[in-house]
C-alpha positions in Angstrom: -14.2 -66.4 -47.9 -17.7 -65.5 -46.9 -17.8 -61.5 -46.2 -20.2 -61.8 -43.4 -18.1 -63.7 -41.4 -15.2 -61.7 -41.6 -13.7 -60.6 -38.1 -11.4 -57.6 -38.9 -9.6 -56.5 -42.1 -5.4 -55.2 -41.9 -4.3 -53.3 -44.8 -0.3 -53.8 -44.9 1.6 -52.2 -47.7 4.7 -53.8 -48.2 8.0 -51.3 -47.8 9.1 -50.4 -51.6 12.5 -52.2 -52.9 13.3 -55.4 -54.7 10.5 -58.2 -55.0 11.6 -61.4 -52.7 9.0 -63.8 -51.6 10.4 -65.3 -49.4 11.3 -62.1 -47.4 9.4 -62.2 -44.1 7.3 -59.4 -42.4 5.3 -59.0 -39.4 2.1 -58.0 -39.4 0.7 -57.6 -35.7 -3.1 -59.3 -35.9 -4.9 -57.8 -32.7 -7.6 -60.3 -31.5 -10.1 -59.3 -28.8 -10.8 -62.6 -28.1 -9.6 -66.4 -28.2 -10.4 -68.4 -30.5 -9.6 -70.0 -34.2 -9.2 -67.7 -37.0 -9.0 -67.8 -41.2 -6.1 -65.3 -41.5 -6.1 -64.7 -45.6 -3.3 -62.7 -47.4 -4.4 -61.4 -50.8 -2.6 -59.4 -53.2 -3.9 -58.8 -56.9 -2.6 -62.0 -57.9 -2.6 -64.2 -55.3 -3.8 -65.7 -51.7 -2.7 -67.4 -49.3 -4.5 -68.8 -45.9 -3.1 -70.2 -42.5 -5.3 -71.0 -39.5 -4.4 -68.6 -36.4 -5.0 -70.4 -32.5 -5.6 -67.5 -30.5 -5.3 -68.4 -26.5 -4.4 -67.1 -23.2 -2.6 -70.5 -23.3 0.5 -71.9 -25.4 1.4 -75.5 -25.1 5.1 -76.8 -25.8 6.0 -80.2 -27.0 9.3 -81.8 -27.0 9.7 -85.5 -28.5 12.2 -87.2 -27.5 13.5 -91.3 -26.7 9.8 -92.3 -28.2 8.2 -89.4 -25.5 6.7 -86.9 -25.8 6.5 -83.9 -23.4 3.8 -81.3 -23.5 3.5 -78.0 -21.0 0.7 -75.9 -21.0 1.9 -72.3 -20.3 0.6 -68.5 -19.8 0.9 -67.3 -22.9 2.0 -63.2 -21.3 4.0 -64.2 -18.7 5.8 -67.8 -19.8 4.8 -69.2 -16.3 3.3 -72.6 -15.9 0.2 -73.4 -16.2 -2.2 -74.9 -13.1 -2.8 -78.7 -13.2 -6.1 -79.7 -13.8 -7.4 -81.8 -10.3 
């Protein structure tokens, strides 16, 4: 990763107790602004990377009978979202 174009660095110490890697844990990433994001997890070892939408907007998709069904949706309060004219 290019250390000029990092955003923000978290420093997240895992709680102590038997190793599992799949165990989840959340991290809370606190974004100032929308947009699309690198998020990269590094230990010693190893590294992983996922890419991180960040929008006041969430859209939900259902397929379903050969259909599919999309809804855009406020991503605070769960309301829909205006239809564009």
């Amino acid at each position: 990763m290019n250390p000029q174009r990092v955003v923000r660095v978290w420093r997240y110490d895992a709680p102590a107790g038997p190793m599992n890697a799949w165990e989840p844990h959340e991290i809370p990433v606190k974004l100032d602004e929308s947009g699309v994001y690198l998020l990269e997890a590094t230990d010693a070892h190893r590294q992983a990377q996922v890419i991180l939408f960040a929008s006041p907007m969430v859209l939900v998709a259902r397929g379903e009978h050969g259909k599919l069904d999309v809804r855009a949706l406020d991503a605070t309060t769960g309301e829909p979202r205006p239809t564009p004219l």
